[in-house]
VEXDREN-2710 file (C-alpha; in Angstrom, 1 decimal):
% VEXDREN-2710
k/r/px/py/pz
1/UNK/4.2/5.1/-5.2
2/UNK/3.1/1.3/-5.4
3/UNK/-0.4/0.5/-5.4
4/UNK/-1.4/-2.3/-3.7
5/UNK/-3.7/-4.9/-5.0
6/UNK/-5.6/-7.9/-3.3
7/UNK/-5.5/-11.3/-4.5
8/UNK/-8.5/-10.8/-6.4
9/UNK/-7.4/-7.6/-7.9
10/UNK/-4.2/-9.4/-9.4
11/UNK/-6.2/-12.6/-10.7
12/UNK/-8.5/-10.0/-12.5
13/UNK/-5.5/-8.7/-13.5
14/UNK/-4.0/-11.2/-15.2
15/UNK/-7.1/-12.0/-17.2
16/UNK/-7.5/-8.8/-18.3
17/UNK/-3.9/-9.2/-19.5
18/UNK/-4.4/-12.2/-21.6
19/UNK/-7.8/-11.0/-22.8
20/UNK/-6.2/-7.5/-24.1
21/UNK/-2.5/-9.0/-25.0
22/UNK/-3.8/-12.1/-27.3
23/UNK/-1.9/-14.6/-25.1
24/UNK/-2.3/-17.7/-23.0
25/UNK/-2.6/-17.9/-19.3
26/UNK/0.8/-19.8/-19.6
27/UNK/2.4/-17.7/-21.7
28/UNK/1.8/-15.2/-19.1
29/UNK/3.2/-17.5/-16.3
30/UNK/6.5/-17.6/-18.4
31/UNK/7.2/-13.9/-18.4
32/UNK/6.4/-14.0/-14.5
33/UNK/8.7/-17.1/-14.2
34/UNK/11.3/-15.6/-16.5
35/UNK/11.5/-12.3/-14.1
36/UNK/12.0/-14.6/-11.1
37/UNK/14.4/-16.8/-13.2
38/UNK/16.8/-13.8/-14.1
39/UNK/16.2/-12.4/-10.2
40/UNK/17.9/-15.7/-9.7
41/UNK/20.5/-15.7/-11.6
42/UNK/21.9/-12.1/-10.7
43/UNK/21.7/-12.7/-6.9
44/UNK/23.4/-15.8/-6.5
45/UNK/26.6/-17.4/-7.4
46/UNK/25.7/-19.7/-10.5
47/UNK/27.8/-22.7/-8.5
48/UNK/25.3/-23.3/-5.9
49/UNK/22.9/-25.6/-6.0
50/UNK/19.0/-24.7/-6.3
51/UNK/16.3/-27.1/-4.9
52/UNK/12.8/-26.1/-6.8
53/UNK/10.0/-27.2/-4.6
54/UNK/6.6/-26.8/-6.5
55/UNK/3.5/-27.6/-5.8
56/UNK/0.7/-28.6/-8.4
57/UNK/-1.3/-25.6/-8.9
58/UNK/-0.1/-22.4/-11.0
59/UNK/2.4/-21.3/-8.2
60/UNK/4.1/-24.6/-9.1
61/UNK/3.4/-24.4/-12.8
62/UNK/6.1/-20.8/-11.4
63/UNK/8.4/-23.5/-10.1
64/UNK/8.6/-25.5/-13.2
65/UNK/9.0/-22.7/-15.6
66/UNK/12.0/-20.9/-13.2
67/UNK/13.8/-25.1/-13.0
68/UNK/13.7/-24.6/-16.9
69/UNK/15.3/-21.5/-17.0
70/UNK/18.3/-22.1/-14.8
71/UNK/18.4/-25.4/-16.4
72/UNK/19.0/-24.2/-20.2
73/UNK/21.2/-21.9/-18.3
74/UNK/24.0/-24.6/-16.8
75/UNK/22.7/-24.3/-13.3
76/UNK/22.7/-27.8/-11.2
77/UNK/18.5/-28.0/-10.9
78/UNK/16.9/-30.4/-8.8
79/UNK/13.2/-30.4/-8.5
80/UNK/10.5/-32.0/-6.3
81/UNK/7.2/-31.9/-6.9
82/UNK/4.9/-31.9/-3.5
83/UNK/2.1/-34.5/-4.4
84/UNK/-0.2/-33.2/-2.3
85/UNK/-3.6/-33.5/-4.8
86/UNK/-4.2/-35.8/-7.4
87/UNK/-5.9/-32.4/-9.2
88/UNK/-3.0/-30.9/-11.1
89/UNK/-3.5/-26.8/-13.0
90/UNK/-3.8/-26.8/-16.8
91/UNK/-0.3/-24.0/-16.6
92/UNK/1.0/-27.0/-14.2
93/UNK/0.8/-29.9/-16.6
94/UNK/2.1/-27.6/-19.6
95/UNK/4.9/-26.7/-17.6
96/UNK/5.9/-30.0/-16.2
97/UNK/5.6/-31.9/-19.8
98/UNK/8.1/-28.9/-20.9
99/UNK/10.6/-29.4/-18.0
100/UNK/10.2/-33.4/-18.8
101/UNK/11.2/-32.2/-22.6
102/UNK/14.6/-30.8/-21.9
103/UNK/15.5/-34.4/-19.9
104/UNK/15.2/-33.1/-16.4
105/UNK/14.2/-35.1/-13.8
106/UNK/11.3/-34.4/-12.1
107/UNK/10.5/-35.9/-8.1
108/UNK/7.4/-36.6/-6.7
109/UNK/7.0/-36.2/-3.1
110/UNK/4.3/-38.4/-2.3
111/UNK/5.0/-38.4/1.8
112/UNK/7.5/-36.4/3.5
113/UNK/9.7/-39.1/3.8
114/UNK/10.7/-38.6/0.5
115/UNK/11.7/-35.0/1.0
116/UNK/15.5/-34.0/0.4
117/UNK/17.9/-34.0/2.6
118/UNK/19.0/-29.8/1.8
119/UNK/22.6/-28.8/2.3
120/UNK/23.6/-25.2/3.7
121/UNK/24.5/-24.0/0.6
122/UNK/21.4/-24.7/-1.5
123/UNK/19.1/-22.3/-2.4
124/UNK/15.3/-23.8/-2.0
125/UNK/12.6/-22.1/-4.7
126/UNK/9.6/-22.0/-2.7
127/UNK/6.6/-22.4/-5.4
128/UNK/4.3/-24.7/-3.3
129/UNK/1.0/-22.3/-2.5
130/UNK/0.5/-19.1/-4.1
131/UNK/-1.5/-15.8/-2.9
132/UNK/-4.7/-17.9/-4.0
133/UNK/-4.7/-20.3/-0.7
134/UNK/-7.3/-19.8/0.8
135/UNK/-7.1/-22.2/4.0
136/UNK/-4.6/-23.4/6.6
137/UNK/-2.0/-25.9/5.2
138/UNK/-2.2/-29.4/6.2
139/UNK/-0.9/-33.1/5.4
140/UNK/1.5/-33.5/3.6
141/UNK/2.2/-29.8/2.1
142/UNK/2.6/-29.1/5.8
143/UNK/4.8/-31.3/6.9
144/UNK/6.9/-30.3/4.0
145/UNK/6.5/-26.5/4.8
146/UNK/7.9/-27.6/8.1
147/UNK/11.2/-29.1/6.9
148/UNK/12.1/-26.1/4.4
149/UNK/11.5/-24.1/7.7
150/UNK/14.3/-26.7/9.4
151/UNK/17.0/-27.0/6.9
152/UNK/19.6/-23.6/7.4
153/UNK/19.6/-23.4/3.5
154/UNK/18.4/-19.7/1.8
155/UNK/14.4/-19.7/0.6
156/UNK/13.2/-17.8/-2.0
157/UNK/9.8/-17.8/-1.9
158/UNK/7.8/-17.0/-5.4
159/UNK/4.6/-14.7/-5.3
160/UNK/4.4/-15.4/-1.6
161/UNK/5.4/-17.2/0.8
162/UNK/3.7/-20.7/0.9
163/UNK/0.3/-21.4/3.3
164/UNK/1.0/-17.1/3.6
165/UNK/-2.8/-15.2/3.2
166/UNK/-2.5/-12.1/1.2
167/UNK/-5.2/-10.2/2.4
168/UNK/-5.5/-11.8/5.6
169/UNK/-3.9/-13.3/8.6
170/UNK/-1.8/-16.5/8.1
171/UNK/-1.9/-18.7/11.4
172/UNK/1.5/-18.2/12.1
173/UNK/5.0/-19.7/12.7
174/UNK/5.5/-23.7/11.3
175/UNK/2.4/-23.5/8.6
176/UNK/3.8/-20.7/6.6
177/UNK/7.6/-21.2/4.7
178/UNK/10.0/-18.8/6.1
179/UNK/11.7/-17.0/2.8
180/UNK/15.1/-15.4/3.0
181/UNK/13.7/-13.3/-0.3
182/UNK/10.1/-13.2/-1.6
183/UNK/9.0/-12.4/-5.2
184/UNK/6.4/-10.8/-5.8
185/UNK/4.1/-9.7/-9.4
186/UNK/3.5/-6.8/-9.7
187/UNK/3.0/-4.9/-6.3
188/UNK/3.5/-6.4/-2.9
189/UNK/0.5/-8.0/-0.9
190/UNK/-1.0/-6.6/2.0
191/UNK/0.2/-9.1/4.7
192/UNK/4.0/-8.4/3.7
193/UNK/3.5/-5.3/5.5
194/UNK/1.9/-6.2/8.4
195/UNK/3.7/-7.4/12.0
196/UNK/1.5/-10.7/11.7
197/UNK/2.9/-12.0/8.8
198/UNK/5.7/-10.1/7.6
199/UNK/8.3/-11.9/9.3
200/UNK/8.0/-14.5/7.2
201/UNK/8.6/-12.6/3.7
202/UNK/12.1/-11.9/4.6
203/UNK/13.3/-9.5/2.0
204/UNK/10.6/-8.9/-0.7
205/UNK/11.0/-7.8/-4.4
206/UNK/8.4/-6.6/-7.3
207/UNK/8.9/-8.5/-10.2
208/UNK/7.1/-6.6/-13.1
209/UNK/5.5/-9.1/-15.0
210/UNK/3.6/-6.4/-17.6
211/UNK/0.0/-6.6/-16.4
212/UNK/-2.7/-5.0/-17.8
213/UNK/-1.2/-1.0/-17.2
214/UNK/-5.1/0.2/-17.7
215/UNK/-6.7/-1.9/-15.3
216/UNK/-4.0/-1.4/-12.3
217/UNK/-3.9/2.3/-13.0
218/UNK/-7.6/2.0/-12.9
219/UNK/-8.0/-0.8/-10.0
220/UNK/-9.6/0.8/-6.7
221/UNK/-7.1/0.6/-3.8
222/UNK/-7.0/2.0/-0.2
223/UNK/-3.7/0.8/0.0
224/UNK/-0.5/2.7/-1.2
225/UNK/3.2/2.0/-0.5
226/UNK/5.4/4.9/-0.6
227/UNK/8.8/4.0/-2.7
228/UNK/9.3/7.3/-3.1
229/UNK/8.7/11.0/-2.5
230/UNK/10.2/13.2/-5.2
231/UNK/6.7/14.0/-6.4
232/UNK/6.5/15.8/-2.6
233/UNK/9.8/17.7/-2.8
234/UNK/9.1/20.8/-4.8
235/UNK/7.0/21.9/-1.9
236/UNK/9.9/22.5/0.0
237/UNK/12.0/24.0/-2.7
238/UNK/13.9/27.0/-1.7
239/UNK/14.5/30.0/-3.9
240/UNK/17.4/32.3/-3.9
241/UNK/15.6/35.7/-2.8
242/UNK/13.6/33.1/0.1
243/UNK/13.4/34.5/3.5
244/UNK/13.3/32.3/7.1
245/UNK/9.3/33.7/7.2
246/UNK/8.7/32.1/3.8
247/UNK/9.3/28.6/5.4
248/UNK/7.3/28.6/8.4
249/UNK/7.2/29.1/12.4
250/UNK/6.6/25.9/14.6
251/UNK/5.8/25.8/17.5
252/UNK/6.7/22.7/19.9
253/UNK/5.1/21.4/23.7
254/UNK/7.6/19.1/25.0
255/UNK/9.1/18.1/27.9
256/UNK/8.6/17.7/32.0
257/UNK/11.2/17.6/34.7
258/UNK/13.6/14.5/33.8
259/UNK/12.0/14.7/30.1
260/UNK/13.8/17.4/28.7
261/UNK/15.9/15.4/26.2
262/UNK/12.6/14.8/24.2
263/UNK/12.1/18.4/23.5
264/UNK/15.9/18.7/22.9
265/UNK/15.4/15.9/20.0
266/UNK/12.4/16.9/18.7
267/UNK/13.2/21.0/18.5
268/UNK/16.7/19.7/16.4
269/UNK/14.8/17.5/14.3
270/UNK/12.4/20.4/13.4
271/UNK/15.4/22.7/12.9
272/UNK/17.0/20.1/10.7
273/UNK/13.8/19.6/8.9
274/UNK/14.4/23.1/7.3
275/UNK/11.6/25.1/9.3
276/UNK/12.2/28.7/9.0
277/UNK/11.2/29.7/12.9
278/UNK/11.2/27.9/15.7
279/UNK/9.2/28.1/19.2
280/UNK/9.7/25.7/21.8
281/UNK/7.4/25.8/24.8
282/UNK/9.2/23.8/27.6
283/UNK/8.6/24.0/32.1
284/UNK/11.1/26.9/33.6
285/UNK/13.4/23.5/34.3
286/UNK/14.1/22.9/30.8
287/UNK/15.4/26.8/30.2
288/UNK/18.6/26.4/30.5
289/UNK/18.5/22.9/28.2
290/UNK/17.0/24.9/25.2
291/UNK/18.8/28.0/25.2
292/UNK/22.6/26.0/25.1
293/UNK/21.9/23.1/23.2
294/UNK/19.4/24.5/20.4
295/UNK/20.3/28.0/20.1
296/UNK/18.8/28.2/16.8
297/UNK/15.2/28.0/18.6
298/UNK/13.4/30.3/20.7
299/UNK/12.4/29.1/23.7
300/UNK/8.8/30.0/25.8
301/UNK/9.2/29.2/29.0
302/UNK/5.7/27.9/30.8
303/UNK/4.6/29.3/34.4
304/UNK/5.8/25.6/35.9
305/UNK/8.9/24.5/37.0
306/UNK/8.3/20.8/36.0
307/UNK/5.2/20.3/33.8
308/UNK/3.6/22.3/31.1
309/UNK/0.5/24.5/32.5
310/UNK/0.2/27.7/30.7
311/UNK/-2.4/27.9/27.8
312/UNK/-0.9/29.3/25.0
313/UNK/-1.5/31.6/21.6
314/UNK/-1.3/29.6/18.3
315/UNK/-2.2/32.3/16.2
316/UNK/1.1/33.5/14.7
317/UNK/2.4/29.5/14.4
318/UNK/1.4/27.8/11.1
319/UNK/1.9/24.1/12.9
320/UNK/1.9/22.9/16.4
321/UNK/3.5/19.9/17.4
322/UNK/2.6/18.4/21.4
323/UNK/3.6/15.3/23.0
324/UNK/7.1/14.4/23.4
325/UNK/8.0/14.3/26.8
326/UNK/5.5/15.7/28.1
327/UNK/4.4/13.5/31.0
328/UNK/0.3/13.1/31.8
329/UNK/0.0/15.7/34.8
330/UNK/-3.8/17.3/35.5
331/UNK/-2.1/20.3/34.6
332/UNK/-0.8/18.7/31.0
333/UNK/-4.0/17.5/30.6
334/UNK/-5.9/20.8/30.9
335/UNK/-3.2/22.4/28.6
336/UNK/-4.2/20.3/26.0
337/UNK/-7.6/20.0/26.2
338/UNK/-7.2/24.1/26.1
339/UNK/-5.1/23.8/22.7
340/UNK/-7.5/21.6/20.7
341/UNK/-10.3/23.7/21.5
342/UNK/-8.9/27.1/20.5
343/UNK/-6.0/26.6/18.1
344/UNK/-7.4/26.5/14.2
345/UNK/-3.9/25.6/13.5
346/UNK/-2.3/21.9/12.1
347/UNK/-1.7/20.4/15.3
348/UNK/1.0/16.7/15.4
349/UNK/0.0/14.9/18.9
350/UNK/2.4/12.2/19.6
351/UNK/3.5/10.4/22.7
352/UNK/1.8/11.5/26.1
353/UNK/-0.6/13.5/24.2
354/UNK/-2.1/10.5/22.6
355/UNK/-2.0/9.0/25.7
356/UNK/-4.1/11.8/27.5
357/UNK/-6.5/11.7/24.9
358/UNK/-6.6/8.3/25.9
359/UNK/-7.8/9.3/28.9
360/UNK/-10.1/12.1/28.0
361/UNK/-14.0/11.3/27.8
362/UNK/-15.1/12.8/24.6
363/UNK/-11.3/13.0/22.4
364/UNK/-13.3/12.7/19.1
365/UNK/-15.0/16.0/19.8
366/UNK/-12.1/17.7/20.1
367/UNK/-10.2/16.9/17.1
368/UNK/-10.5/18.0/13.2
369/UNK/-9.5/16.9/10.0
370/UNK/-6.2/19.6/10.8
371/UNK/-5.2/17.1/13.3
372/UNK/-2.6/14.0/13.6
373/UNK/-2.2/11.7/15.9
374/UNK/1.4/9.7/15.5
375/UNK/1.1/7.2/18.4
376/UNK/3.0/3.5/18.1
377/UNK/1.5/0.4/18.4
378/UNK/0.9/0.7/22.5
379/UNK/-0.5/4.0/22.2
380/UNK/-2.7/3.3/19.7
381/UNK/-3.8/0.2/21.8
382/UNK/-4.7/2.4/24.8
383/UNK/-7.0/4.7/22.5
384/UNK/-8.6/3.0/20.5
385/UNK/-8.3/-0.5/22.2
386/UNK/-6.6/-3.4/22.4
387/UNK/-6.9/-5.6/18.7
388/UNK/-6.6/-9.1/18.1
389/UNK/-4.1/-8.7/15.3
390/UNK/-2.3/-6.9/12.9
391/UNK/-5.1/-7.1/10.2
392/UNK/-7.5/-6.1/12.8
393/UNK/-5.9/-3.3/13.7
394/UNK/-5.1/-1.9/10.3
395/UNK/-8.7/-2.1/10.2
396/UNK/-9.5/0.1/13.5
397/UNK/-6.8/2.5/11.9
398/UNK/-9.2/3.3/8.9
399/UNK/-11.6/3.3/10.5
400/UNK/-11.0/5.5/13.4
401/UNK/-9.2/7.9/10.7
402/UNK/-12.6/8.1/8.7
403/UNK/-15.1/8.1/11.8
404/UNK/-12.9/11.1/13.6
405/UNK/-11.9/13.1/10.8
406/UNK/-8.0/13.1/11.3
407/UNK/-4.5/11.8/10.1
408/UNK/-3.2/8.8/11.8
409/UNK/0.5/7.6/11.4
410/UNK/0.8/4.7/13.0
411/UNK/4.8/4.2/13.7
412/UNK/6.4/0.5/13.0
413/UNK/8.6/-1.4/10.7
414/UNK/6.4/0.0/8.1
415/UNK/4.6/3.0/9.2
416/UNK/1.2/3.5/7.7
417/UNK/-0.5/7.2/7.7
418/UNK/-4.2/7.0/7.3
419/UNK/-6.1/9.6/6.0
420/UNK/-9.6/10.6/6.7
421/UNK/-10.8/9.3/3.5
422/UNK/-9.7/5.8/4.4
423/UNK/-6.6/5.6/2.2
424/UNK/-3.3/4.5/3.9
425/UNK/0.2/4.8/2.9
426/UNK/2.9/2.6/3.9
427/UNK/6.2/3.3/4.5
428/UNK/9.3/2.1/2.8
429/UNK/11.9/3.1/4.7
430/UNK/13.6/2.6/7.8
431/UNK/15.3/-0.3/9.9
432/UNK/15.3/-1.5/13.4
433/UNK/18.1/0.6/14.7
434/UNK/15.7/3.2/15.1
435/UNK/13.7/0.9/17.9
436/UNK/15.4/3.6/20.6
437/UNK/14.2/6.0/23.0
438/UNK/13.9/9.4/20.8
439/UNK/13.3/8.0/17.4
440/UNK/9.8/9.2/17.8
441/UNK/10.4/12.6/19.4
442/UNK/12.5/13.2/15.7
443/UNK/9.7/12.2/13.8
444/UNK/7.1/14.5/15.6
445/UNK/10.0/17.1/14.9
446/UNK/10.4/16.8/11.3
447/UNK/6.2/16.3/10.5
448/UNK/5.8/20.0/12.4
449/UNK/8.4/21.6/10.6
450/UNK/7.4/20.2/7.3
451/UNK/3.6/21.3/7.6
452/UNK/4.8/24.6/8.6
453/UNK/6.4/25.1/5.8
454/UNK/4.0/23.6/2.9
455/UNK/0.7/23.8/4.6
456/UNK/-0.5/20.3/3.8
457/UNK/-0.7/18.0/6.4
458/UNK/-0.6/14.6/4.2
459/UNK/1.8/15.3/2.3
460/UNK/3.9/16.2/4.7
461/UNK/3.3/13.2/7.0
462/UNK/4.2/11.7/3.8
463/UNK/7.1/12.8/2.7
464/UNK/8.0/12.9/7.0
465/UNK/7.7/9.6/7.9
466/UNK/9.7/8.7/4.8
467/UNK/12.1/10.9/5.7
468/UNK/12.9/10.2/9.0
469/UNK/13.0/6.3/8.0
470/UNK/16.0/7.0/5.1
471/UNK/18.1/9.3/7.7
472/UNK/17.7/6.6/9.8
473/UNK/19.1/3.8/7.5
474/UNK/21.7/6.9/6.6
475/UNK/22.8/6.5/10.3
476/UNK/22.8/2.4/10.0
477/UNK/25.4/2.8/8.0
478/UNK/27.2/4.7/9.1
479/UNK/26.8/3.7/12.8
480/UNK/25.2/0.0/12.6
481/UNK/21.8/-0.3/13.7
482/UNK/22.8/-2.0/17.2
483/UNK/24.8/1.6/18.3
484/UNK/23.1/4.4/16.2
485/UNK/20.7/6.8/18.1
486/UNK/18.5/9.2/17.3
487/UNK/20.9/12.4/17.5
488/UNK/22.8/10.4/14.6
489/UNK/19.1/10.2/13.0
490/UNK/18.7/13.4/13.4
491/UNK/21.8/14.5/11.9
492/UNK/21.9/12.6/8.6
493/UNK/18.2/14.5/7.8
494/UNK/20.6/16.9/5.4
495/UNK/22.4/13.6/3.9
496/UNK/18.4/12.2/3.5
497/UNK/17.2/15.6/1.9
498/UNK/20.4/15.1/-0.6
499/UNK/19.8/11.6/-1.5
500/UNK/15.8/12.6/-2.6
501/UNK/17.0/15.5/-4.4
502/UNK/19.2/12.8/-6.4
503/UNK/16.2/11.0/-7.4
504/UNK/15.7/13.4/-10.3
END
């Protein structure tokens, strides 16, 4: 698990680093530079050509150092300098006199005029603006921004993309560079993960540049990004004397008249979630659904033909799962109203049950730290309302997760659970292939089954939402994200479980 600092964090960081170490700031920018360097040279073929486009502050004093590297290493280097302050960084200067050393030739951009023409098959080193901007670009760094964004060559940007905020919102497309790959020291920054500004990383990698290991291990963070989960797994470890009681009984409220497929996909993702017992409460109409195409779960049949109405026991469950397909009938609503008020049990509401709290007068009364809500972005919207942007609502999110007393996973490219102490956790995996009907329904699935059988609720979410996101890029490859669905999803959680279990 990555923690994840702010800019301020990381500049602290790195002073710490030279303080405790015995070295200079730009001795430090050479082991960054070096990482990016040998990142480099082991993803691309050493015939093409790279363009290094710095700017005159430490990001480009990055530049510089990188242009030196593949230059002592045969690559064909050229290298512009974007003259966009008479002001250059002390690292700067040292770096470009060094670069000068070796015989390379260094450009100034003094107007945009005097920008390269780039050819497909360059690769452009981004090291204009690092994470320290802290206004919009402008002038000429702009206009230069914009033509990177216009040739069709690859962009790597270095620490982050340039006129990108780290903790904050960028403005948006045409004042930020558009990277293919983005490198990163140390941890990633807050806005790679976010729907605002994420789109412009492209694919991001930590570089490990040997910080201070004291001060990050120490440095305060609400912000966590889940790489992996093997620290989870022995909670659902199974023994060879282990009976189906020792790993829990869910029980599941899904589905309406035309709905039924959500309970289908949500009971199977349970099942293959390794629950021991399953329960799924469905209308009369979805009877005949259950019993064929799960037979592995028991199905409760409510007193309605079409929409859930009966009130139900959740004393012999350890979780309860409600949502998925269930529509937003009076009769729904009283149902669940009913169940938060009674059960004392874990209880996953996803899907129409957020939305009906939505719609309920008091829903913070009713809910309890045993409680988590998984809506997506709309859901969310509807209630807790509408935000301006991503950063905004990542805000609401810890918020409302403090001020209510209850997990929140809010599902996207990277889905975040927050807990009621404020701290979220990203997710790492999963790809857009899983943007389908059902992808949800399997999550809500596999988070009941998994508190069922370990009893805590974060963790599980945890390890859940991971899971679901690596079956799922299990099933892009095998499938293709264009034609995979959620029953292959579903079906690769056992090739997911395997792959985590490899880990050690």
């Amino acid at each position: 698990m990555i923690k994840i600092l702010s800019n301020n964090q990381i500049r602290e960081a790195d002073k710490v680093t030279v303080e405790t170490e015995g070295i200079t700031s730009a001795e430090l920018m050479e082991r960054a530079a070096n990482g990016c360097a040998n990142w480099l040279k082991n993803q691309f073929d050493p015939k093409r050509p790279f363009v290094i486009v710095a700017g005159v502050g430490n990001n480009g004093g990055d530049a510089l150092v990188i242009a030196r590297r593949l230059v002592e290493s045969g690559y064909q280097v050229s290298t512009y300098v974007i003259r966009y302050s008479e002001k250059f960084s002390k690292d700067f200067q040292i770096n470009f006199e060094r670069l000068e050393k070796i015989g390379h030739e260094i450009n100034y951009v003094l107007e945009s005029s005097q920008f390269p023409s780039i050819s497909s098959d360059s690769v452009i080193v981004d090291g204009i603006f690092g994470s320290g901007l802290s206004r919009p670009t402008e002038g000429l760094a702009l206009e230069c921004i914009e033509l990177i964004n216009a040739s069709i060559a690859e962009v790597v940007a270095i620490d982050i993309p340039s006129g990108m905020f780290g903790d904050k919102k960028s403005m948006g497309a045409g004042n930020v560079v558009e990277a293919t790959h983005t490198l990163c020291f140390q941890s990633p920054r807050l806005a790679f993960l976010l729907s605002d500004s994420g789109w412009a990383v492209g694919n991001w990698h930590v570089i490990d540049i040997g910080l201070d290991r004291s001060f990050v291990s120490g440095a305060d963070s609400s912000y966590f990004f889940v790489d992996s989960v093997l620290d989870i797994l022995p909670m659902f470890r199974r023994e060879k004397f282990d009976h189906k009681g020792r790993f829990g009984h869910a029980l599941l409220l899904a589905g309406s008249a035309g709905k039924i497929g959500a309970a289908v996909l949500c009971a199977k993702a349970a099942l293959r979630a390794g629950v021991g017992l399953l329960t799924a409460h469905v209308p009369k109409i979805g009877y005949d659904i259950i019993q064929t195409s799960i037979p592995e779960a028991m199905c409760h049949v409510d007193d309605n033909l079409e929409v859930l109405s009966s009130n139900l026991d959740t004393s012999k469950f350890d979780a309860v799962g409600i949502g998925p397909g269930i529509g937003t009938h009076k009769k729904t609503k009283r149902v669940l109203r009913s169940l938060l008020k009674s059960s004392q049990k874990p209880i996953i509401l996803d899907a129409d049950a957020v939305n009906i709290l939505a719609e309920f007068d008091d829903p913070q009364k009713l809910l309890n730290r045993k409680c988590l809500l998984t809506p997506h972005v709309g859901e969310f919207d509807r209630l807790f309302g509408e935000c301006d942007d991503a950063f905004h609502r990542l805000e609401l999110l810890q918020k409302k997760a403090i001020d209510w007393d209850v997990h929140i996973l809010l599902k996207g490219a990277y889905s975040a659970l927050a807990t009621p102490e404020g701290v979220v956790y990203f997710n790492s995996t999963g790809n857009p292939g899983m943007a389908k009907g059902g992808s949800g329904d399997a999550l809500t699935g596999i988070v009941t089954a998994l508190i069922a059988q370990c009893g805590d609720l974060k963790s599980a979410a945890i390890f859940g939402m991971y899971l679901h996101g690596l079956a799922g890029d299990i099933a892009a490859l095998d499938y293709g994200q264009k034609s995979m669905i959620t029953t292959d999803l579903i079906d690769c959680l056992g090739d997911a479980f395997e792959m985590i279990e490899q880990e050690r």
